[in-house]
Every structure is written in C-alpha cells, then in structure tokens.
N, C-alpha and C positions, 0 to 999 in steps of 0.2 A: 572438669566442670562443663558443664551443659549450657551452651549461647541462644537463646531462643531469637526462632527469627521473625523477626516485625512483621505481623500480616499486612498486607498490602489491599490497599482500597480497593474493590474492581468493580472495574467501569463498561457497559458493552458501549460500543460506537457503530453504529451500523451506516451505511452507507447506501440509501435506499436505491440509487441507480441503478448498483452494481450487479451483475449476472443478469440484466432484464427484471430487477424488483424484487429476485429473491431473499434481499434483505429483509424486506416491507411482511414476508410470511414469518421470517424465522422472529422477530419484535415478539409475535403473540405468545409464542412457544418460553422466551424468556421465563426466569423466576421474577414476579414481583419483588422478591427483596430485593436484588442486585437493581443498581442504576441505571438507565439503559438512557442512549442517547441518540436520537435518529438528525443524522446530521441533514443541513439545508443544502449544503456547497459545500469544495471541497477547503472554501478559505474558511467557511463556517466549521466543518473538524478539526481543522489545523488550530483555530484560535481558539476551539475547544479544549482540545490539546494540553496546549501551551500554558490556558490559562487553569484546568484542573490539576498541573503538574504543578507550576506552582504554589499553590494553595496546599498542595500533599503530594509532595518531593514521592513517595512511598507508594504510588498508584500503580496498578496492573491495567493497562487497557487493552481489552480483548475488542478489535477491531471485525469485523463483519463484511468482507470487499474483495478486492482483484489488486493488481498488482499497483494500482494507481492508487487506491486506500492505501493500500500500505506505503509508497515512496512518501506520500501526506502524512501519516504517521511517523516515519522514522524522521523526518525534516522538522515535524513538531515536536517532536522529543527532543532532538538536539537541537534545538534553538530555544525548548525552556531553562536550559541550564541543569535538567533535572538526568537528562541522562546516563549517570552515573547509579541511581538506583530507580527510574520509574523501569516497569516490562512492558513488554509489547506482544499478545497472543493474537496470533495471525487464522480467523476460521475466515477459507478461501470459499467466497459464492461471486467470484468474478468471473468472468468470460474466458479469461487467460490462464490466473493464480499460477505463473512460471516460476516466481520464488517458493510459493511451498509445493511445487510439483517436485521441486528439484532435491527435497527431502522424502521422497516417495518410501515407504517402508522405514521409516525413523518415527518413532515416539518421544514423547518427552521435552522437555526444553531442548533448545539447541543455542548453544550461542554464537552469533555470528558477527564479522568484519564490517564495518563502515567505511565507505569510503565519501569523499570529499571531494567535490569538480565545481567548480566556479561557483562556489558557495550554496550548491545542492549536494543531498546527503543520499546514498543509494546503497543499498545492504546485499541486490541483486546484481545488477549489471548497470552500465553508466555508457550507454549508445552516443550515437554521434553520426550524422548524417544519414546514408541509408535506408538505418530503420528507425531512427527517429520522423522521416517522411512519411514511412510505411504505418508508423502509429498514428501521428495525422491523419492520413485518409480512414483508419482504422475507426475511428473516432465515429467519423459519418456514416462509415459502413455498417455498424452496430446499430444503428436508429434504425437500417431495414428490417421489418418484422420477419422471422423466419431466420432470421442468418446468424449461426450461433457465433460465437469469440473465434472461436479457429478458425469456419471457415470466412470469418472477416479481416482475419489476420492473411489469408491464403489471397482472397483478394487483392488486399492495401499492399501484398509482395506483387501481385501481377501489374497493378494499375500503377505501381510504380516503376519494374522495368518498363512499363511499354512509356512512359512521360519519363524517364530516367532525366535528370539534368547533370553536367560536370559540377563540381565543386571545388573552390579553393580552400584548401583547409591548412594549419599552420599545428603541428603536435610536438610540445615539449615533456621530456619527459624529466623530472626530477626525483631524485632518491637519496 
C-alpha cells in the first residue's frame, strides 16, 4: 500500500540584511504563488516562525540568509513545538553560510543533529569565548563597505588577538 505524503506549506523568509542585501534581489526573482516573507529583525523572523508553524505544524520554510538566519530559524522551530514535522531549507546569500559550506558537494535533503546549550538550539557549532568575541567585532566590521564576510571575519580574528582578554570559564560535561 502506497502512504502519500502530506505536501507541505512553503514559505520563503528572506533576511534582507544578509550578504550586503542580496536577499532584497533574489524577493523579485521569487514565483508570485509561493509566500514570501521579508523579515524586519531577527525577533521579527523568529516570531514569524513560531507563529506560522503553529497555524500549519506541516510548513517547509526555505530561509534566504547566513549563518545567523539560520541559528534564528532552527531556535524558532524548536520553540514552536512543531519541530517534529515543519523543514527547514537553507539557500545561503550570507557573508559566511559555514553550515551549508560544510555540505559542499551534497545534494538533496540532509538531516542533521541539534544540539542544546543554555536553552539555544544550534545544528552547526555551539562557540564559546574566543570566537564568540571574534563574531562581535565581526558584526561591526561588516558595516565597512568593501569588506566582504571573510575578510571581516579575518579581521574580528586579528583585532581580537591583539585586545585578547583572560577568561574564567567553568565546563560541565554531562552524558
């Protein structure tokens, strides 16, 4: 016996900051039929999120962003309750996009591992000091016109050895 499977709502979420606006081009490009959402902020995607999963447990949102779109994605998913059947399609026009670089030469769905740290959800990597400083500065560094994701990320590593600070840090691991 043949199980048909439930088509799934889809939704674009573009994230018009991300890569320098290249969201802001690909909008036009869109089909009119499909929904498309250009978010405000990133608490404005998130609440978008959350609250179209609800309403249709059953939803594909194909996100449009960097790595930061998506950590807002995967945290609004598991936090509607729905993550158990909504998808998540990831087209990277971020600065970075280190989790689907890291698929390089892979087609097709991929399913991947969630992970859980003080009640954020991260499907990539889950930092902690360091380079979580380095992305900080990264932040500001990307407002410079001219200076693409990488070499903003190449700086925010320099301009943090050279202001390096110690840190006290306290890691439990449990399993």
């Amino acid at each position: 016996m043949e199980t048909k499977t439930k088509v799934k709502k889809i939704m674009h979420i573009l994230n018009p900051l991300a890569g320098k606006g290249k969201a802001k081009k690909i909008k036009e490009d869109l089909d009119s039929s499909n929904y498309v959402y250009m978010s405000k902020s990133a608490e404005d995607a998130s609440d978008f999120i959350i609250k179209s999963c609800q309403e249709n447990p059953d939803t594909r949102f194909t996100v449009y962003g960097g790595d930061g779109t998506v950590f807002r994605a995967v945290n609004a998913l598991m936090n509607s309750g729905c993550n158990d059947r909504a998808q998540l399609k990831i087209v990277p026009v971020g600065s970075g996009n280190d989790f689907v670089r890291s698929f390089d030469g892979i087609k097709g769905e991929v399913p991947v591992d969630v992970m859980e740290f003080n009640g954020k959800y991260g499907i990539n990597v889950i930092n902690i000091g360091f380079d979580c400083e380095v992305v900080r500065r990264v932040v500001n560094i990307k407002k410079v016109p001219l200076v693409s994701g990488k070499m903003a990320y190449i700086f925010g590593v320099m301009g943090e050895f050279l202001h390096k600070k110690a840190m006290d840090t306290k890691v439990t691991v449990t399993y």
